[in-house]
C-alpha positions in Angstrom: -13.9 20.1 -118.7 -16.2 18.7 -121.3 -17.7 22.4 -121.7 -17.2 25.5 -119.6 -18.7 29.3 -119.1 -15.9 31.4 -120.5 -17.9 35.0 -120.6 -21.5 36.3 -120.1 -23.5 39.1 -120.6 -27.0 39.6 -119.1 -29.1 41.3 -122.1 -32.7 42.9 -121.5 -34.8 43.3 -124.3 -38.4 44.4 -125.1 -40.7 42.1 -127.5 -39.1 43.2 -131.2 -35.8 44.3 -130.3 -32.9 43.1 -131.3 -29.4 44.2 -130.0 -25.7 43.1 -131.2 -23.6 41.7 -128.4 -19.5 41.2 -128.7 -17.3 39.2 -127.0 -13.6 38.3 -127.2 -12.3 34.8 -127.3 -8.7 35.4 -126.2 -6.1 32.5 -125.8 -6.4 33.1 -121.9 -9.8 31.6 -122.2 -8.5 28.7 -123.9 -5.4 27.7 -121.3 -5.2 24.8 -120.1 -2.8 22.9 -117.5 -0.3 20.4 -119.3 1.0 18.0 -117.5 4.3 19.7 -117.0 1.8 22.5 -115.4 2.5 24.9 -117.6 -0.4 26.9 -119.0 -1.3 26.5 -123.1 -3.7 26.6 -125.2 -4.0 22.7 -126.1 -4.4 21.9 -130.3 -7.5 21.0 -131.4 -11.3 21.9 -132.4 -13.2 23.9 -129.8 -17.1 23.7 -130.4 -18.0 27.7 -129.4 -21.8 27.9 -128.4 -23.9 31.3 -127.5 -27.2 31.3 -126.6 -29.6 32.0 -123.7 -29.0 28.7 -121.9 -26.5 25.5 -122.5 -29.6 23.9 -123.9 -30.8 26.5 -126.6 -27.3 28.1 -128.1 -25.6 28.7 -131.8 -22.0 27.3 -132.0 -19.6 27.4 -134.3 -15.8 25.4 -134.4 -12.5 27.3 -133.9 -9.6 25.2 -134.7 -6.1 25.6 -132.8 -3.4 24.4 -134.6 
């Protein structure tokens, strides 16, 4: 997939308030099917985006080596 929900977290807030939420990219997340259809985490750049929808987000690259 050219991008894909890994985690979420529904978040509340009140006009003003701020609030620090943490989430764990683990290598699970990353897996992907090879073609001998094993499961690994393929090499490359990742493009990791948070925000409130996939239209207004922050990201950030992780690379895999």
């Amino acid at each position: 997939p050219v991008m894909e929900l890994k985690d979420f977290a529904r978040v509340t807030l009140q006009p003003g308030e701020t609030r620090t939420v943490k989430f764990t990219l683990t290598p699970d997340k990353l897996q992907a099917l090879g073609l001998d259809m094993k499961r690994r985490v393929p090499r490359g750049k990742y493009a990791i985006m948070v925000g409130r929808n996939s239209a207004e987000f922050l990201s950030d690259t992780l690379n895999v080596e």
